[in-house]
N, C-alpha and C positions, 0 to 999 in steps of 0.2 A: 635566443641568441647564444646561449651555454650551449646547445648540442653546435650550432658552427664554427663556435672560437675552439671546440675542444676537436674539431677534424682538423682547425689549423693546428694546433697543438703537439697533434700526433703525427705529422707533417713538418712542421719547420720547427721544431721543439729546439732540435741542436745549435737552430741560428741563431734562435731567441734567446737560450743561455748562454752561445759562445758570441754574444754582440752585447749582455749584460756584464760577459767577464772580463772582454777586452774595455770597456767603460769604465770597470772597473779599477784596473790597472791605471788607466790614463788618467783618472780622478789623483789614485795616488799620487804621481807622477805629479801631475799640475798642483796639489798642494805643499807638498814635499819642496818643490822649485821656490815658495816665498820662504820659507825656514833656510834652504841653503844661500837664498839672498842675505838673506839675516846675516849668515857667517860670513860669507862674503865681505859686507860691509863690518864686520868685528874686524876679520883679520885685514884691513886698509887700515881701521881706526885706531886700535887699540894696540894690536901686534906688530904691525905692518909683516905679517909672514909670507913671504913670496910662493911657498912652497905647499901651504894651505888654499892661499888664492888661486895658482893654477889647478891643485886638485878640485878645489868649488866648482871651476869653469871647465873644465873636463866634465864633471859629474852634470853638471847643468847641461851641456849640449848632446850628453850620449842621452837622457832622459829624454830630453827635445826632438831627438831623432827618433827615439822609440815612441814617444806621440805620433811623430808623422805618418810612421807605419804602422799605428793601430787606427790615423784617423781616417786611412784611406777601406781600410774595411769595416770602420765604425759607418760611416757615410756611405760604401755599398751597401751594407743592409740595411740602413735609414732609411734611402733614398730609393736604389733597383728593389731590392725586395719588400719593401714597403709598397710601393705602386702592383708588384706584382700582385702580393697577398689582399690589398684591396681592390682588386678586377674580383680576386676570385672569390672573397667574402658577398660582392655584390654577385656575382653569378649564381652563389648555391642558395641566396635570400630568395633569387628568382624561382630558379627551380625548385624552392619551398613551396612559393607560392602556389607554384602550381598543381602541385601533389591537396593543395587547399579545397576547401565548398565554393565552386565557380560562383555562385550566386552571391555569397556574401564577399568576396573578393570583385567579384564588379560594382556593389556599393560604395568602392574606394577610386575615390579622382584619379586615375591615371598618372597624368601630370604632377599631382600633388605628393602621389604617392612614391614614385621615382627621385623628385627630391627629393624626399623623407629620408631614402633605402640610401642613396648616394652620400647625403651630409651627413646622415649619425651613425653610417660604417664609418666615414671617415674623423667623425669624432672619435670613436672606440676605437681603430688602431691606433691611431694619435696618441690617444691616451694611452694605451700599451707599450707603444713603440717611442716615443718623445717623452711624455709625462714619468712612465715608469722607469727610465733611462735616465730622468732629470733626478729623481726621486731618490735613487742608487746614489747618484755623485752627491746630492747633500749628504745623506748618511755615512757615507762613507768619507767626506772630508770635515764633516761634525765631528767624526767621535776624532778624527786625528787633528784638528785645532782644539776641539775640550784638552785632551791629553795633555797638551801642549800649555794652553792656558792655566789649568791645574796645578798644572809642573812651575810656571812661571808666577804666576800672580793669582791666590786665591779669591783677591777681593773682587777681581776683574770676571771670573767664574761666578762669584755671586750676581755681578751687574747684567750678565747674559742671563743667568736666570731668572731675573727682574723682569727682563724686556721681553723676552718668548712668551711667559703668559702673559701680560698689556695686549701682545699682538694675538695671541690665543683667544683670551675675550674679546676682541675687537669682532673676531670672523666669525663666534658663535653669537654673535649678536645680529651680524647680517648675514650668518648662511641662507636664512628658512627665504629670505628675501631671494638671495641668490639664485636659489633654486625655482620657487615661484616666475622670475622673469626671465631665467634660459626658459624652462617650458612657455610660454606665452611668446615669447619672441622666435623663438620656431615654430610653434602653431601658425603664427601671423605669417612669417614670412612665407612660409612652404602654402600657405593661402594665397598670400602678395603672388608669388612666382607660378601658380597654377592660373590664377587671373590671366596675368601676364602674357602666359605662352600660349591661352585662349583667345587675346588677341591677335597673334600673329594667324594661330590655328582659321582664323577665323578671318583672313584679310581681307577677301574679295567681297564678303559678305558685307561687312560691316564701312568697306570703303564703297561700294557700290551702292549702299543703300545712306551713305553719306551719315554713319550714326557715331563717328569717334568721337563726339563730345557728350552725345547719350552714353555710350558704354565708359567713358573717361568717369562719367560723374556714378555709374554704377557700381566703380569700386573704387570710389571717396570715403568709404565708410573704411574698408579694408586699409588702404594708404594712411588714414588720419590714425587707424589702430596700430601700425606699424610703425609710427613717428612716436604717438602718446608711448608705445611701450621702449621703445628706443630712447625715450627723453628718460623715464623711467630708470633703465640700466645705464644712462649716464652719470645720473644724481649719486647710485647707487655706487658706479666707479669711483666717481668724485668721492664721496664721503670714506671711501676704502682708501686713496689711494693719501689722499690728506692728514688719518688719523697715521697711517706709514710714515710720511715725511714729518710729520711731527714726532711721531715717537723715536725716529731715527736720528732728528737733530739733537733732541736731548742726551741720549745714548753718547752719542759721538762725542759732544763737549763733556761730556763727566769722562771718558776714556782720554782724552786729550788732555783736559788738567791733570787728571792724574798719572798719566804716565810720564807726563812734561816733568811732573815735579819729581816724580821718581828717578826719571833722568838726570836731572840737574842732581839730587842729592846722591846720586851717585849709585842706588841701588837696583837701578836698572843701566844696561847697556844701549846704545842707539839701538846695535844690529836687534835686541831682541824688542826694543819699542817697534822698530821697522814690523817686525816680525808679526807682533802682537794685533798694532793699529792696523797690518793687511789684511789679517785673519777677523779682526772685530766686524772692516769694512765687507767682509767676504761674507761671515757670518748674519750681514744685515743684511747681504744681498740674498743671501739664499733664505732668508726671513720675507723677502720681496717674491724670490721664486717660488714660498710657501702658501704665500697669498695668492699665486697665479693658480699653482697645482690646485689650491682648494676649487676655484673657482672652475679650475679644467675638470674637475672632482663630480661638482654637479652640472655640468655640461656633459658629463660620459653617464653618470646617472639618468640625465633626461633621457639622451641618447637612449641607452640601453634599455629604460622601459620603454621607449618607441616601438623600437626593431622587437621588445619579446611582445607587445599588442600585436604586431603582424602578424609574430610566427605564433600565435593566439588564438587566430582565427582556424577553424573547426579542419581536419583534416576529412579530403574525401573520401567517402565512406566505400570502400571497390569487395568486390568479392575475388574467388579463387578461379573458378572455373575457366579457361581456357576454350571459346570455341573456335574452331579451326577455319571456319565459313559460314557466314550466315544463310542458313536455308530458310529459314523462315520467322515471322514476328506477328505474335497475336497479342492484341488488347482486348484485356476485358473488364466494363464496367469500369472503364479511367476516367478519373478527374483527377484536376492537383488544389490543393485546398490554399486559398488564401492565407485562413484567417481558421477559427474554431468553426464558423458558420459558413462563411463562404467560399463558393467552388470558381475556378477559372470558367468551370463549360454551365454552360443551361442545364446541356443533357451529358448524360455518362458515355461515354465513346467505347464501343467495341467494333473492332475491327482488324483483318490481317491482311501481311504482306507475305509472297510467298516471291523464293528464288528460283526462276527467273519471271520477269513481269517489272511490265512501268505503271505504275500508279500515283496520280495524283490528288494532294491533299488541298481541300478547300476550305473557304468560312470570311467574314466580313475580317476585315480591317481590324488589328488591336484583339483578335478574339482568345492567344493564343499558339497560331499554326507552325511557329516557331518554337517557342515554348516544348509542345507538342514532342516535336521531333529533338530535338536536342535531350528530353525525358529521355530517349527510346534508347538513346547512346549513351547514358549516363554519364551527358557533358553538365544538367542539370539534375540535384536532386531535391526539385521540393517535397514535401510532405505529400501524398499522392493517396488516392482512390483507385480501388481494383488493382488487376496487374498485370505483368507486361513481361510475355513470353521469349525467350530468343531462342530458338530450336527446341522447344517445348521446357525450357530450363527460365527459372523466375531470375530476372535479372539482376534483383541483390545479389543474388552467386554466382554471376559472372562476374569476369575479370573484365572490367569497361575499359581499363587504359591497353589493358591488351588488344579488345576486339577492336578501338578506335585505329591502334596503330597498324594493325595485319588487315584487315576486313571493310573499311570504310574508310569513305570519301565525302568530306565533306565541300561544300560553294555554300558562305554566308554572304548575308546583304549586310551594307554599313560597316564594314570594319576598316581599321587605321592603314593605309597604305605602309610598306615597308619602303625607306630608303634606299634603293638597289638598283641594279639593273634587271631586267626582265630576262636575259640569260642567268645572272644568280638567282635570284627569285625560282625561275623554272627547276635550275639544279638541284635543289633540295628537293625538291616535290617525285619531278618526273622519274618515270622506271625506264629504260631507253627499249628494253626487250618489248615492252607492251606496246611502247610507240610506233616500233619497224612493225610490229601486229598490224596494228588499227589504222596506220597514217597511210596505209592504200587503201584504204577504205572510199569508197568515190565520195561522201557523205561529210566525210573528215576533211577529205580535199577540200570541198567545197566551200566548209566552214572554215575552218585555217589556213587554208593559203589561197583564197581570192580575190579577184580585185580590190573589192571592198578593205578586204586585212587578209594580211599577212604575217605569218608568226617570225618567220624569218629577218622580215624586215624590221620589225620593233625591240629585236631581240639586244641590242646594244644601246636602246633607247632606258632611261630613268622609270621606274613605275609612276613617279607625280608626273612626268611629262606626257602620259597617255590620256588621248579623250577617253569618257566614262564608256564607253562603248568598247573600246579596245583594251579597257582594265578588267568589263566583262568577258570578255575573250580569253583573256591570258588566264584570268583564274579560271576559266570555267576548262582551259587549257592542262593546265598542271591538274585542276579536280578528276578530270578524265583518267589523266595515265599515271595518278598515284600510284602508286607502288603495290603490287600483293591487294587491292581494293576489288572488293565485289559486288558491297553495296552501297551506293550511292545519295547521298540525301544533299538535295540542289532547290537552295532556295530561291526564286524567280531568277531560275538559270535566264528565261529571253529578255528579262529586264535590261534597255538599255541598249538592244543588240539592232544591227543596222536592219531594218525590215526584211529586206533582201536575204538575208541569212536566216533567218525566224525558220522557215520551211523547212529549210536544208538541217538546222540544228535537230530540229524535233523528231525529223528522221532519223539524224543519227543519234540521240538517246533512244531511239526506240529499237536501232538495231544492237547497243546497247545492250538495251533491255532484255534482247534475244538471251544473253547469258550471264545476263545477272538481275540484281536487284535495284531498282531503280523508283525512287520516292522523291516527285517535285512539288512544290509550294508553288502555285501559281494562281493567276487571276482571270489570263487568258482563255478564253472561250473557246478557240480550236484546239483545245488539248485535248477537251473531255471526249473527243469520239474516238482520240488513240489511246487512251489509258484508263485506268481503274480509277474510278473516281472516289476518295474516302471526303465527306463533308464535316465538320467538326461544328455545331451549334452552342 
């Protein structure tokens, strides 16, 4: 979390100090306004001077007007650059992520993990941007009522220093507590809320098969953890907020009698009792806002060791090398190792793909053949047996994210639909020069723009609103005319696809294949007599 607060840092550094210094001022300003009250009311009571009272109220509204103009850009950067700076805190967590060990980042709930990255960035600005901002204005109107206090009544300076440690020990008494149940109350929830979004995830399934009082009672356990620790951090509130009102009531009546009777005997003036009892009540507030900060204190804390376990996980290991097209890829003697003893495969896999050529990869169910090819691209890095050539270079030394983004194309099975249209969706993907290429292809025709489907027509349609047949299409659509791609790795590209089209597809990867490199996962039986068959045991 330290290397992305210090890119904002070095970015909005000027707004972040010139939004603490106008706070600053405006603190002044708003304390300064209860002392000229004070004179105010002297010069009615005691002087009646006309000429002191309109300078007071002169001074008091030109102040007031110089708030108004610092509040409105106190509140643009609160508010506009705040929202801004937490998009882009969450975007560059993202883009950590992915720079991460793909393996150990997919043993993280999606769902769960999303809330995570959302709620404790937005604790952490919070906390920067409100807390630390809150934090200024006490200090800054402390030391100017100390002064003030000091200056007027030392016994009353004695009595503030009574009450700050009482409420000192109150909060080292229940921090360790505090801390203990923000952590567990966001664990639970970011639990609760993954549940949650599983069931909607999950609607047809679970209404169709008529199970929402099964799945309801499946995360009873969850629900009842989230109450028990919410009952928890009430008690915990309660007994904070209690030992405050009490300590505050005492406080108050010893400042009360005694400045009453100071009053009365004459050695105090209203205007500065006014003065005094604003600043005590002020003082007790921001002893209330002390106990808030603390507790925002260990809510940025939980926060922040969250977000650095994320950014925690292992980065991916990429080498340097640059290759400009893949010509060719040999295995030899691969396996990926479990465990100390055991192997993904029975047997050791040696085998090559060569540019240009379709070859298809086989093996039962579960064994792997996914796994497999994702090694080959260095989208996975298990622990691995033998090795694995890319243009006769060992692929630690290549640059993987380079070769994925210039040289390959991938079609996975199983992955999360985007919410988009299938015109944006495609935009990203397709290269339009490849497309006027390929899309007079008769093969191509036949496969995307036929009766059956048509690309055209779904191209303003939602990607959720597509049957599973024509979601195979479209991606299998964009996997085609990626960009700068020469070889291809398509996992049960015919899965799905309307029968009628099965033929026509397989043609056109094979014409395809004519000039490039082409590796399918399939199950299919009519494949084996147009392709190189690798079998995986």
């Amino acid at each position: 979390m330290r290397a992305v607060l210090k890119e904002l840092n070095g970015k909005y550094k000027f707004e972040y100090f010139l939004f603490l210094g106008m706070n600053i001022i405006n603190t002044c300003i708003e304390t300064s306004n209860v002392f000229l009250e004070g004179m105010l009311i002297n010069s009615l009571v005691y002087k009646a001077d006309r000429t002191s009272f309109i300078r007071n109220i002169v001074v008091i509204i030109a102040l007031n007007i110089i708030r108004l103009f610092l509040s409105f850009f106190i509140n643009k950067i609160q508010i506009l650059k705040f929202r801004k700076i937490n998009i882009e805190v969450n975007d560059t967590i993202i883009k950590k992520l992915y720079s991460k060990d793909t393996l150990e980042v997919l043993k993280l709930d999606p769902i769960q993990t999303a809330d995570r990255i959302t709620e404790d960035t937005n604790e952490i600005l919070n906390f920067l941007f409100q807390t630390v901002n809150q934090i200024t204005s006490i200090v800054i109107s402390s030391i100017i009522i100390f002064i003030y206090i000091i200056k007027a009544k030392s016994h009353f300076f004695l009595l503030v220093m009574i009450l700050l440690p009482a409420y000192i020990i109150l909060y080292l008494f229940l921090k360790p507590k505090i801390f203990k149940i923000n952590l567990e109350l966001r664990r639970i929830y970011n639990e609760y809320f993954s549940g949650f979004a599983e069931w909607l995830n999950r609607y047809v399934e679970i209404k169709g098969n008529k199970r929402e009082e099964m799945e309801s009672k499946r995360w009873t356990k969850t629900k009842a953890s989230l109450l028990n620790i919410t009952r928890r951090d009430f008690f915990l509130n309660l007994g904070m907020s209690t030992g405050e009102i009490v300590l505050q009531l005492i406080f108050q009546l010893i400042l009360f009698i005694n400045g009453g009777l100071a009053v009365i005997s004459g050695s105090m003036t209203i205007g500065a009792f006014s003065v005094l009892f604003q600043y005590f009540n002020q003082l007790l507030g921001q002893v209330d806002e002390i106990f808030s900060i603390l507790f925002n204190f260990e809510s940025f804390r939980v926060a922040y060791m969250r977000i650095d376990q994320l950014m925690s996980i292992p980065n991916e290991v990429d080498g340097e090398i640059v290759i400009p097209k893949v010509e060719s890829i040999q295995v030899h003697n691969f396996n990926i190792s479990l465990d100390a003893r055991k192997t993904l495969f029975s047997k050791k896999l040696t085998c090559s793909f060569n540019n240009s050529g379709l070859y298809v990869v086989r093996g039962r169910n579960g064994i792997g053949k996914s796994t497999f090819l994702r090694t080959i691209i260095g989208l996975y890095t298990p622990a691995k047996k033998g090795t694995i050539l890319i243009n006769n270079i060992d692929i630690d030394l290549i640059n993987k994210k380079k070769l994925r983004e210039d040289n390959i194309s991938c079609l996975f099975q199983d992955t999360i639909l985007p919410h988009c249209l299938v015109r944006e969706y495609l935009d990203m993907y397709v290269n339009e020069s490849n497309e006027n290429c390929i899309s007079e292809d008769q093969y191509f025709q036949k496969v995307f723009s036929s009766s059956q489907f048509n690309i055209k027509k779904v191209l303003d349609k939602k990607m959720t609103e597509l049957s599973t047949g024509e979601i195979q299409l479209v991606k299998l659509y964009s996997a085609i005319l990626k960009k700068k791609a020469h070889c291809f790795l398509l996992d049960e590209p015919l899965a799905n696809i309307y029968p009628e089209l099965q033929s026509d597809l397989l043609s056109l990867l094979k014409k395809i294949a004519q000039t490039n490199l082409v590796i399918i996962i399939s199950h299919d039986l009519g494949i084996e007599e147009k392709a190189k068959n690798i079998r995986i045991r």
